[in-house]
C-alpha positions as a Python dict, from the first residue, in 0.01 Angstrom:
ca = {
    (1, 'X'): (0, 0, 0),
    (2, 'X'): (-238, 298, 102),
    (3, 'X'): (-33, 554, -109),
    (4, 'X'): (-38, 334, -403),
    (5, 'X'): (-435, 271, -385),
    (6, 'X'): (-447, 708, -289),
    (7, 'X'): (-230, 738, -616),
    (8, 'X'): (-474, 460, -829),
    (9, 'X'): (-801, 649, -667),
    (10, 'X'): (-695, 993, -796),
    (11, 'X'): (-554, 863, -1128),
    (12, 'X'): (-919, 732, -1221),
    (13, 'X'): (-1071, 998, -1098),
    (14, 'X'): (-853, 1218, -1315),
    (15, 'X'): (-918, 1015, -1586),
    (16, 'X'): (-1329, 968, -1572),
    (17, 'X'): (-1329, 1418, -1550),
    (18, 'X'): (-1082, 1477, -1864),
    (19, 'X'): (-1282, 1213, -2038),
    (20, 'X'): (-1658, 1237, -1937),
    (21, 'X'): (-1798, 1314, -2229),
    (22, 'X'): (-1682, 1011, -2412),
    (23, 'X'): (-1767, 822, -2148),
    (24, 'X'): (-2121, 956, -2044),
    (25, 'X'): (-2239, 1057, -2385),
    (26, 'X'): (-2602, 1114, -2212),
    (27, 'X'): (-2449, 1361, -2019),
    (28, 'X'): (-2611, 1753, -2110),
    (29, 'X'): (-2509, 1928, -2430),
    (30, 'X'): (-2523, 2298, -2286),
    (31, 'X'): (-2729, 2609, -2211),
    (32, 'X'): (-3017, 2668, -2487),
    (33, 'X'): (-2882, 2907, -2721),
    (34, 'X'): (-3093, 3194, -2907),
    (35, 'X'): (-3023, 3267, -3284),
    (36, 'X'): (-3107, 3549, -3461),
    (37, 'X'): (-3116, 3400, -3832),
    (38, 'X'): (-3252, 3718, -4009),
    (39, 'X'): (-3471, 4001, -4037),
    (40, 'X'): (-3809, 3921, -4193),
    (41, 'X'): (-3885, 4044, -4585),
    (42, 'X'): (-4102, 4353, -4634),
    (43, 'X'): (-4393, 4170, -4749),
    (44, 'X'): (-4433, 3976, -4398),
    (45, 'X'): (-4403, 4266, -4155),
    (46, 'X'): (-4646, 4124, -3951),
    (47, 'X'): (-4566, 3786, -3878),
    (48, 'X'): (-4820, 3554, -3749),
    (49, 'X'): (-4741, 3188, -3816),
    (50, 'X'): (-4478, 2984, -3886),
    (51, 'X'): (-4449, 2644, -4017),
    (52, 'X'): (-4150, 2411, -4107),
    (53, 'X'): (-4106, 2274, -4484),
    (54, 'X'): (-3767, 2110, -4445),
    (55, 'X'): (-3472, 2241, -4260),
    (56, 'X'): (-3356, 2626, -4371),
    (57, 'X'): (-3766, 2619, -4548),
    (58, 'X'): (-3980, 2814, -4409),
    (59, 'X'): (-4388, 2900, -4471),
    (60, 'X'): (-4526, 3254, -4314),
    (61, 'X'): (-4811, 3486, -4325),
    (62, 'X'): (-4936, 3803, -4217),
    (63, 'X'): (-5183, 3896, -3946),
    (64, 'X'): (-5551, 4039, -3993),
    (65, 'X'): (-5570, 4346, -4240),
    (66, 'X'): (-5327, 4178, -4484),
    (67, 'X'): (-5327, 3987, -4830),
    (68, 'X'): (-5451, 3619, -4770),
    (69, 'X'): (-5075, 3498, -4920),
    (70, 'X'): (-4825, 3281, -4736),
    (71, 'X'): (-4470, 3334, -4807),
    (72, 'X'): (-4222, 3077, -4853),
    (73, 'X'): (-3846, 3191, -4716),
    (74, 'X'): (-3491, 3040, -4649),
    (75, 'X'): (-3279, 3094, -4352),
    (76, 'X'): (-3142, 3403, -4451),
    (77, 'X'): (-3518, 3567, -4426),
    (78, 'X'): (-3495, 3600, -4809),
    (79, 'X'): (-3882, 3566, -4974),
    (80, 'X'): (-3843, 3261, -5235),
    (81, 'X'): (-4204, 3237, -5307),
    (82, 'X'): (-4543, 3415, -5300),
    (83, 'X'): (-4875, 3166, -5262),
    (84, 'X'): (-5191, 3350, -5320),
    (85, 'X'): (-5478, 3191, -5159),
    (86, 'X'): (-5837, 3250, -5271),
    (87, 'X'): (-5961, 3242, -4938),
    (88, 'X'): (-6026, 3559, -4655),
    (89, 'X'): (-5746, 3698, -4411),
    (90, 'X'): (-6021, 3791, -4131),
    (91, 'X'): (-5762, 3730, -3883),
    (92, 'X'): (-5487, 3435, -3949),
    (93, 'X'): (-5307, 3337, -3645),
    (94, 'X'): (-5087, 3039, -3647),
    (95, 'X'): (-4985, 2781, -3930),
    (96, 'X'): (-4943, 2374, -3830),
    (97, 'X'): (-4875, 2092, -4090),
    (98, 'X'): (-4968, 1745, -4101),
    (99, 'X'): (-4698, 1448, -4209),
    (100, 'X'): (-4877, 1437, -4547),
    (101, 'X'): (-4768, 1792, -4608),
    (102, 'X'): (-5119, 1985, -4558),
    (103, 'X'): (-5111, 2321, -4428),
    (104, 'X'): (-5307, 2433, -4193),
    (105, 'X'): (-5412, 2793, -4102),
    (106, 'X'): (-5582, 2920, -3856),
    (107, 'X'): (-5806, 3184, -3934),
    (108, 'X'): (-5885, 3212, -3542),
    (109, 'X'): (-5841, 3548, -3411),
    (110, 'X'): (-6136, 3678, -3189),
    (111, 'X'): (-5993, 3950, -3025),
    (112, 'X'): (-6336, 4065, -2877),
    (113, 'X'): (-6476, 3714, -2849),
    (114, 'X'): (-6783, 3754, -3106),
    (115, 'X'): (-6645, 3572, -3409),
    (116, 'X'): (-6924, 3318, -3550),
    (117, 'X'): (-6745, 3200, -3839),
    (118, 'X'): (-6361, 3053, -3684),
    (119, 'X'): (-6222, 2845, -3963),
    (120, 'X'): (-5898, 2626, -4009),
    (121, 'X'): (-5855, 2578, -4369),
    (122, 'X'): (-5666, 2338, -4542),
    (123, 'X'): (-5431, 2368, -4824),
    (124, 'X'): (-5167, 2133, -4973),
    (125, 'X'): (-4925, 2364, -5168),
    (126, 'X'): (-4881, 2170, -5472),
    (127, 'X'): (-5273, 2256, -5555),
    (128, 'X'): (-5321, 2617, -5310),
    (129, 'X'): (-5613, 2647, -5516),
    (130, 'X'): (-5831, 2378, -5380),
    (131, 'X'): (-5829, 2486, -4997),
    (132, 'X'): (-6113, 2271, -4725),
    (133, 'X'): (-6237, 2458, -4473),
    (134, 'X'): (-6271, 2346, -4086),
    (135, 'X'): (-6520, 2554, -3961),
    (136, 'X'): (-6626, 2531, -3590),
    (137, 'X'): (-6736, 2736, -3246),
    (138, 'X'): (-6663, 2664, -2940),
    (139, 'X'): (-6870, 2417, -2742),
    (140, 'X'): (-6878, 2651, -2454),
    (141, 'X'): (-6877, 2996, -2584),
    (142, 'X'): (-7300, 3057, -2504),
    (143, 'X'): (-7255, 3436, -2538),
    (144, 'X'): (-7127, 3655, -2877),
    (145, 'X'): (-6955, 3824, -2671),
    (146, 'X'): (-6926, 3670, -2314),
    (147, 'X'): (-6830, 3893, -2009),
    (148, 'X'): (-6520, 4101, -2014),
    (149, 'X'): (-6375, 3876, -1761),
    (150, 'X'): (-6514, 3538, -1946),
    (151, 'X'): (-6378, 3636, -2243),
    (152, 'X'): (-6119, 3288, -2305),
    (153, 'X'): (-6270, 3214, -2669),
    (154, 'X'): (-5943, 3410, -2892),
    (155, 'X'): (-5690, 3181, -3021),
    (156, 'X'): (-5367, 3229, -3196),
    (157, 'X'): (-5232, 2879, -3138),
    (158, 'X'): (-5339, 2556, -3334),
    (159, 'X'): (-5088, 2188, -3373),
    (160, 'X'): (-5209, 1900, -3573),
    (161, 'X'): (-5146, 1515, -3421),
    (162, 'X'): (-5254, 1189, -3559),
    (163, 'X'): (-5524, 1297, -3748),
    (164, 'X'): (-5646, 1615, -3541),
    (165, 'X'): (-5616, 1990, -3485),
    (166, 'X'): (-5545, 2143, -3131),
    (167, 'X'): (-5635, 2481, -3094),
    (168, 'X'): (-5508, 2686, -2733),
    (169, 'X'): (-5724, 2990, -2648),
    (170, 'X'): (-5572, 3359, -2560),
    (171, 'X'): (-5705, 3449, -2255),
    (172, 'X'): (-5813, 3767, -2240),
    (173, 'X'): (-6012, 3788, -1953),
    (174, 'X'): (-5774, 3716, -1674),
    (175, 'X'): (-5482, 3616, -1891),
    (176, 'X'): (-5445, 3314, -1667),
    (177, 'X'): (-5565, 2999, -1812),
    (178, 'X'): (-5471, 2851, -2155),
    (179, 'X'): (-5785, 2619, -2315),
    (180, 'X'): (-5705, 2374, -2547),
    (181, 'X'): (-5968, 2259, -2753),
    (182, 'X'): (-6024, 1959, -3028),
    (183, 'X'): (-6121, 1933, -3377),
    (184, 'X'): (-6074, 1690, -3647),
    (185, 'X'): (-5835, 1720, -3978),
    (186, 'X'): (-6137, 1738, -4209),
    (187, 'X'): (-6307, 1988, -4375),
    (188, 'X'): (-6682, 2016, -4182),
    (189, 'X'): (-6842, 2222, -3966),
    (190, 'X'): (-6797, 2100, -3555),
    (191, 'X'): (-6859, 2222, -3223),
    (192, 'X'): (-6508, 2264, -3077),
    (193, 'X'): (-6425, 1993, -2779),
    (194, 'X'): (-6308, 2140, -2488),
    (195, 'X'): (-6050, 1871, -2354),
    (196, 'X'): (-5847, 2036, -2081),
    (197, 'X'): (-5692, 2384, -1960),
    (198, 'X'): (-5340, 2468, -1846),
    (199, 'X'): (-5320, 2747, -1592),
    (200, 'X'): (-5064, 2986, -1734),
    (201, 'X'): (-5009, 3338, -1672),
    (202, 'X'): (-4952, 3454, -1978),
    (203, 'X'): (-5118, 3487, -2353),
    (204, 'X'): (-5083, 3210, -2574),
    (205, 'X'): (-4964, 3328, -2919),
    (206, 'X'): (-4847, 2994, -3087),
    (207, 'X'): (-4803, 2637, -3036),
    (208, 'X'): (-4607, 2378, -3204),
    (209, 'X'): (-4571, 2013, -3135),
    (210, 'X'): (-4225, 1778, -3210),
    (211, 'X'): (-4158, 1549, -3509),
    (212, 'X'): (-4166, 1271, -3212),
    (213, 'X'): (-4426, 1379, -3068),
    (214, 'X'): (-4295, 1403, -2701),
    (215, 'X'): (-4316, 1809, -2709),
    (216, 'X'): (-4544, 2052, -2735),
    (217, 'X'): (-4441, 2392, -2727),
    (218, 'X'): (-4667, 2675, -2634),
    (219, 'X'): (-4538, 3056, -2741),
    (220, 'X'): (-4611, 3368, -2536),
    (221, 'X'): (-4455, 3741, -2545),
    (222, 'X'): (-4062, 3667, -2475),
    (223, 'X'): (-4169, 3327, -2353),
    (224, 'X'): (-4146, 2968, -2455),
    (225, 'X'): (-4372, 2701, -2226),
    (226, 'X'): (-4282, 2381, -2305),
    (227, 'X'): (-4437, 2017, -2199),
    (228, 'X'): (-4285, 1674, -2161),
    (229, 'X'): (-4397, 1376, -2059),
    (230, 'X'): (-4742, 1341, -2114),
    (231, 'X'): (-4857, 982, -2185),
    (232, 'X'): (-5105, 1094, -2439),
    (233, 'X'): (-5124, 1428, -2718),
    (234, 'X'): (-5484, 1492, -2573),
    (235, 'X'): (-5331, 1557, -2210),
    (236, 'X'): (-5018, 1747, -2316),
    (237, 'X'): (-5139, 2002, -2041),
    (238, 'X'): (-5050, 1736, -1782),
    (239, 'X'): (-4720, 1687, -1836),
    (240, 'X'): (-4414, 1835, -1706),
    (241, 'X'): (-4395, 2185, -1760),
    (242, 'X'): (-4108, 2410, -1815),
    (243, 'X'): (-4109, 2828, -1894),
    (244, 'X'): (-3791, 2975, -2110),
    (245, 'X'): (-3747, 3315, -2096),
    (246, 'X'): (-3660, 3451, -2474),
    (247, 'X'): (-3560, 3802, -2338),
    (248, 'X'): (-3501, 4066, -2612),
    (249, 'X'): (-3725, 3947, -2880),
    (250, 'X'): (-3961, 4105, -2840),
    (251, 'X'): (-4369, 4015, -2960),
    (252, 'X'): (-4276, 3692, -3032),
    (253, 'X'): (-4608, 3545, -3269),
    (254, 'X'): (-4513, 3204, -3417),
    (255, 'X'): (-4343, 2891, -3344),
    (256, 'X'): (-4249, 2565, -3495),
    (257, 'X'): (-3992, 2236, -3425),
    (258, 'X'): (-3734, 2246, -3736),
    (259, 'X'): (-3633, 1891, -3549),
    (260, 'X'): (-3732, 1750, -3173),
    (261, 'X'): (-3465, 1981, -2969),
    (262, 'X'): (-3516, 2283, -3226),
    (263, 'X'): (-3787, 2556, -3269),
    (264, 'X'): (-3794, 2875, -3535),
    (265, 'X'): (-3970, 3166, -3414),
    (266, 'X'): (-4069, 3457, -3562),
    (267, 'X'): (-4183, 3801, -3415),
    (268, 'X'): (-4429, 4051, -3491),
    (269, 'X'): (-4136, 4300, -3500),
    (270, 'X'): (-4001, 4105, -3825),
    (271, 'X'): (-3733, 3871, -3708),
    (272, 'X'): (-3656, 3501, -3779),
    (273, 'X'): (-3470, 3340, -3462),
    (274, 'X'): (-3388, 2979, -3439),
    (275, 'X'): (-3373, 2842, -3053),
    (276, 'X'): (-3220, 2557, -2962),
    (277, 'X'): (-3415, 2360, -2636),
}
């Protein structure tokens, strides 16, 4: 009797390991997986944003110093379409959208922490002539510019949710602590809400935010920080927090979910990678 229950014991057991993934369908898919997708066109050699238009669809744009034009592209990095915007480069950073397909771009770069005039404006590409702008400062920037070591008031990072803009500062003072600040969706001129701070060692250069809305992604050099289970958008900061390396790609500038486990990123170097969570 105790070699046939020994015999029925190692039978199931034989059974539940040849078959566990048809029986525990929760169970983990695999290692995230890098993809290089394509080298970037020659007209966006310095990538700066990215944003999602449907899967394979890509929007882009260049960095301060270059035309204010975002480019549409495909998968392959090939440039399907030019949008000239009559509005000024000074230094676009990052690109968001909202689910009534607006596009957002932040004109945010502060490098030495004097800007006066940040602006998000807002374009819907089916009329890019009619672009709103979001104009704001910071609600507690007091000096244009602050002290070399108080300088937190750069940002190349900006997500929209349920009806407003997040924008996450560049520190680059101590390079330690990422701010993330509030604005609404509407063309205006505000004061910037300071509504929390992550303490990261690193410099923010994008941000992104799921289709579900239960991740935000934050970009640095060769680094993805990512953040789960917050109960609310406007605490994202105080959820659980996980770093992914991204070694090899080098000045990595923009980020954005093509679906909830799957991000495009572009670099500064002029690649196209798609990363799977």
């Amino acid at each position: 009797m105790i070699r046939i229950t020994v015999l029925f014991v190692a039978l199931i057991g034989f059974a539940t390991f040849f078959f566990r993934d048809a029986l525990f369908g929760d169970a983990p898919s695999g290692p995230a997986k890098m993809e290089h997708l394509a080298s970037l066109p020659n007209e966006v050699s310095e990538s700066s944003g990215v944003a999602v238009l449907a899967t394979g669809e890509y929007l882009t744009h260049n960095d301060a110093g270059n035309n204010a034009n975002l480019y549409k592209l495909d998968n392959k990095g090939k440039l399907q379409e030019t949008i000239k915007l009559k509005v000024p480069n000074v230094d676009w950073e990052d690109l968001t959208r909202d689910t009534e397909g607006n596009i957002y771009i932040a004109d945010t770069g502060n490098n030495d922490n004097k800007r006066r005039e940040l602006a998000v404006y807002k374009v819907n590409l089916q009329e890019p002539e009619q672009v709103q702008a979001i104009r704001f400062t910071y609600e507690d920037q007091k000096k244009y510019p602050p002290k070399k070591k108080e300088r937190n008031f750069d940002s190349e990072a900006l997500f929209w949710s349920g009806g407003n803009l997040y924008i996450i500062s560049k520190d680059r003072g101590l390079g330690q602590t990422a701010k993330v600040y509030q604005v609404p969706d509407r063309a205006g001129t505000y004061k910037a809400k300071l509504i929390g701070s992550h303490q990261l060692k690193a410099q923010i250069t994008s941000a992104a935010i799921s289709p579900n809305g239960k991740t935000v992604a934050l970009l640095s050099e060769e680094a993805l920080h990512l953040f789960q289970g917050f109960s609310s958008v406007e605490t994202f900061y105080k959820g659980k927090y996980e770093k992914r390396a991204l070694k090899g790609t080098g000045q990595t500038e923009a980020v954005a979910f093509e679906d909830d486990g799957v991000v495009i990123i572009t670099s500064e170097g002029g690649n196209l990678y798609r990363y799977t969570l």
